[in-house]
C-alpha positions in Angstrom: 59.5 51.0 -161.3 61.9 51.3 -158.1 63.1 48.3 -158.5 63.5 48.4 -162.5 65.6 52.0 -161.4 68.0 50.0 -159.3 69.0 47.5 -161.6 70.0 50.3 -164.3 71.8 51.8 -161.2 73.5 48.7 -160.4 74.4 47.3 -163.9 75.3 50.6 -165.6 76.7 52.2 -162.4 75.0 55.2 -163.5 72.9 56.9 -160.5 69.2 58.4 -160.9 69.0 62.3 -160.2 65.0 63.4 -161.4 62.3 61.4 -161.0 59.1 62.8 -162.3 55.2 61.8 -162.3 52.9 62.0 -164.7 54.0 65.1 -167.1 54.3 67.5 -164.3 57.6 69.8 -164.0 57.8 69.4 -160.5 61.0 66.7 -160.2 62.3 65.0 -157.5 65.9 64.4 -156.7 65.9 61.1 -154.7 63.7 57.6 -154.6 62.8 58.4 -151.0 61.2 61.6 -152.3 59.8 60.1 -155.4 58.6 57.4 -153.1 56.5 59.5 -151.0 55.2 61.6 -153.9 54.1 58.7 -155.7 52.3 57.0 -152.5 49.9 59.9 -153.0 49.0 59.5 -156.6 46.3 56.9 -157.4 47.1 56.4 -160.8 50.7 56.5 -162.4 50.1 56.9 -166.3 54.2 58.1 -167.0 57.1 58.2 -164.8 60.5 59.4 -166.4 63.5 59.2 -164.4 66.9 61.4 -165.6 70.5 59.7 -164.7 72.0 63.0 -164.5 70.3 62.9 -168.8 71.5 66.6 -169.2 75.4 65.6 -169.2 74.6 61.5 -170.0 71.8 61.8 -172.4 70.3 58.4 -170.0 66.8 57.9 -168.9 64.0 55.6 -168.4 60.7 56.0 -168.6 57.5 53.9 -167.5 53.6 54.8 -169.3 50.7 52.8 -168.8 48.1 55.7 -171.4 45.2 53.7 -170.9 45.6 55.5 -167.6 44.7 58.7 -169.6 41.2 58.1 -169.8 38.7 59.4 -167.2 37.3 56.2 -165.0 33.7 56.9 -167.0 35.1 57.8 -170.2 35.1 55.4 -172.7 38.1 53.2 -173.0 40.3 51.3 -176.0 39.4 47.4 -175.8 43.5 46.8 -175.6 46.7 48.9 -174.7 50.5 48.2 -173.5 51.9 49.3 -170.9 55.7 50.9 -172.5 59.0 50.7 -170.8 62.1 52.2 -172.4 65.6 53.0 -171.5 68.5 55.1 -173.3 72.3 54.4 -171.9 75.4 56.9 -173.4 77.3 54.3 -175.1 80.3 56.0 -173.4 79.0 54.3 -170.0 77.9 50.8 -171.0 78.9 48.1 -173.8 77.3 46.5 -175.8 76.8 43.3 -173.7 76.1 45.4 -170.5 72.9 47.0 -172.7 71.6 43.2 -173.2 72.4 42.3 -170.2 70.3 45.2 -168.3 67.6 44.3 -170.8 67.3 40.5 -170.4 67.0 40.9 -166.7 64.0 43.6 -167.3 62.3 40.9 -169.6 63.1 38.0 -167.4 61.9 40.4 -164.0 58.8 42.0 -165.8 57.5 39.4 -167.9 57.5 41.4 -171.3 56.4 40.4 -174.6 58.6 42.2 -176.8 61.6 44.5 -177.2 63.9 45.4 -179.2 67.9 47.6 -178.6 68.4 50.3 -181.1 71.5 52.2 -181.4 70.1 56.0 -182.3 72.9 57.5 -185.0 73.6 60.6 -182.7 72.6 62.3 -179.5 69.9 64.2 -180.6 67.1 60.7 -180.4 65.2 60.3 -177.8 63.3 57.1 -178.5 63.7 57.1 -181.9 62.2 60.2 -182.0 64.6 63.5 -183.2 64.9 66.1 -179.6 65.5 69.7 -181.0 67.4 71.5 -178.0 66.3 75.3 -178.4 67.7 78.5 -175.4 64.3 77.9 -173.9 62.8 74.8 -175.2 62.7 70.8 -176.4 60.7 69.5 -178.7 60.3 65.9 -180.6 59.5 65.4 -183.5 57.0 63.5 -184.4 56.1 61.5 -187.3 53.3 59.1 -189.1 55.7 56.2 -188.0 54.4 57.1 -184.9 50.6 57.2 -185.2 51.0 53.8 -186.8 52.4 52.6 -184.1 50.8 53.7 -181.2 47.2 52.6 -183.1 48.4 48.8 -183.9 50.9 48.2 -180.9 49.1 44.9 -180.3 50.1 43.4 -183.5 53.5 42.1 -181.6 50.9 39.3 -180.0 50.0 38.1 -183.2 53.1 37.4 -185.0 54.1 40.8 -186.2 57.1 42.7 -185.3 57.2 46.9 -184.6 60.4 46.7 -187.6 63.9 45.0 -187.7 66.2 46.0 -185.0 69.9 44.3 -184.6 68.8 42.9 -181.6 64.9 42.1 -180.9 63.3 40.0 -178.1 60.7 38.1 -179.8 57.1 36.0 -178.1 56.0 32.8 -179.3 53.4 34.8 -182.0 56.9 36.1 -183.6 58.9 33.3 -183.3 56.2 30.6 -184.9 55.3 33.6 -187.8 56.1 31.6 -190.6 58.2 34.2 -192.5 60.0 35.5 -189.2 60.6 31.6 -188.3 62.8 31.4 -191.7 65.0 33.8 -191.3 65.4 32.7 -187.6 67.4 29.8 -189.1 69.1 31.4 -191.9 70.6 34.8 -190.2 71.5 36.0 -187.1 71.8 33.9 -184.2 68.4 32.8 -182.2 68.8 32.0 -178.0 65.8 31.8 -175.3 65.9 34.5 -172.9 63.0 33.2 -170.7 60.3 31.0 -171.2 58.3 33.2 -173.3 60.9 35.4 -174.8 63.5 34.1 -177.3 66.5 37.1 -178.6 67.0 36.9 -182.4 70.5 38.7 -182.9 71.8 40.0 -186.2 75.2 40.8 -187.1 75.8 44.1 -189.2 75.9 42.0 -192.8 72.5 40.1 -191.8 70.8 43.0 -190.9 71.5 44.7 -194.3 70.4 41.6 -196.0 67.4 40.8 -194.2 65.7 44.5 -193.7 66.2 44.7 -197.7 63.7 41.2 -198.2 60.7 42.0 -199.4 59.0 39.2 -197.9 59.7 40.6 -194.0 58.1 43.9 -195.1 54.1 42.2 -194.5 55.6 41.1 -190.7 56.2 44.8 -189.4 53.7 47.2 -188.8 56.5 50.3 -189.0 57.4 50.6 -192.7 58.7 53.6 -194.7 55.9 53.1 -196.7 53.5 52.4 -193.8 52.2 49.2 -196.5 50.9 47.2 -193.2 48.2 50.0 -193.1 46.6 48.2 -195.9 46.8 44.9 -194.5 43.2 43.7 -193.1 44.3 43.1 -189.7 45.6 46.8 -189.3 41.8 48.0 -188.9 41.2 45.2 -186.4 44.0 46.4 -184.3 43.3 50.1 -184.6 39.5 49.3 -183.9 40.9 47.4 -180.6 43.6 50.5 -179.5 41.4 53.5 -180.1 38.1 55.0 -179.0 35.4 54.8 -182.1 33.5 58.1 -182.8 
């Protein structure tokens, strides 16, 4: 996490002012007092850390939820562990964004990501933030839930949706309907042994996200069809607890 801090701090120039642990309010303004605070936890399930987010709007965030469950509680068979980031496009371009991300995949040994650019301000993650005088609150929707239940679909062939920009494994790449467009749009380069960036221009992206025949390679769909796809229940049954 420190060290996944300091590269956004480098590349972005952009220092880290909160650091937080595991949903509390209590923050911390510096690594050496995160550090010390975090020696004493045994388990980290989420860590968000602000770049001054109230003025920049950037953040980062680390969660590992199978961390949620009690040690004697009944687990999920599979889970991911999630790390995102959100940069003011004011402070970075776009090739500093890649950039910041490749060296996360190529450090971390991910298998899948993906750089959305949110339409205003107001996103956090995708998700809509609601600024009230005493409150914030996301919004949440069944996009979500869908989601979170059949996250491990990326390691067999399937992607989360179509992105501009999306860092595919070798289950994505050799999908036989994801291969095809490889070669036909966008641009395809390997990032890392195991990751290979599929980039689309503006124009492809329209084109391709309007095929029909992507639609039964994404789990997030507006009409949430992957739901009815038989592998759906396998990977719910693996990412949640059974009655």
């Amino acid at each position: 996490m420190i060290q996944a801090v300091e590269l956004i701090e480098r590349l972005s120039g952009i220092k880290a002012t909160d650091f937080s642990l595991n949903y509390t309010s209590k923050s911390y303004k510096t690594i050496k007092g995160f550090v010390s605070r975090y020696q004493k936890y045994k388990d980290v399930v989420y860590c968000d850390v602000g770049f001054n987010s109230n003025e920049t709007n950037t953040f980062f965030s680390i969660s590992n939820s199978l961390l949620n469950y009690l040690k004697n509680a009944k687990r999920p068979e599979k889970d991911v562990i999630q790390m995102r980031f959100q940069i003011n496009d004011e402070l970075v371009n776009e090739d500093e964004i890649q950039t910041i991300s490749e060296e996360l995949i190529k450090k971390f040994d991910f298998q899948y990501g993906y750089i959305h650019k949110f339409p205003t301000s107001k996103f956090c993650g995708e998700r809509k933030v609601k600024r009230g005088l005493f409150s914030t609150t996301t919004t949440f929707d069944k996009t979500d839930q869908v989601w979170r239940n059949h996250e491990i679909g990326i390691l067999h062939g399937y992607l989360k949706k179509l992105y501009s920009i999306n860092y595919l494994n070798e289950s994505q790449v050799n999908n036989q309907v994801i291969s095809q467009f490889l070669k036909s749009h966008g641009g395809c380069t390997q990032i890392s042994e195991e990751i290979s960036k599929w980039s689309l221009s503006n124009h492809d992206f329209q084109v391709v996200s309007n095929l029909p025949e992507l639609k039964d390679s994404m789990i997030v769909t507006d009409d949430l069809s992957f739901l009815n796809n038989p592998e759906a229940k396998q990977f719910k049954a693996k990412m949640t607890v059974s009655d």
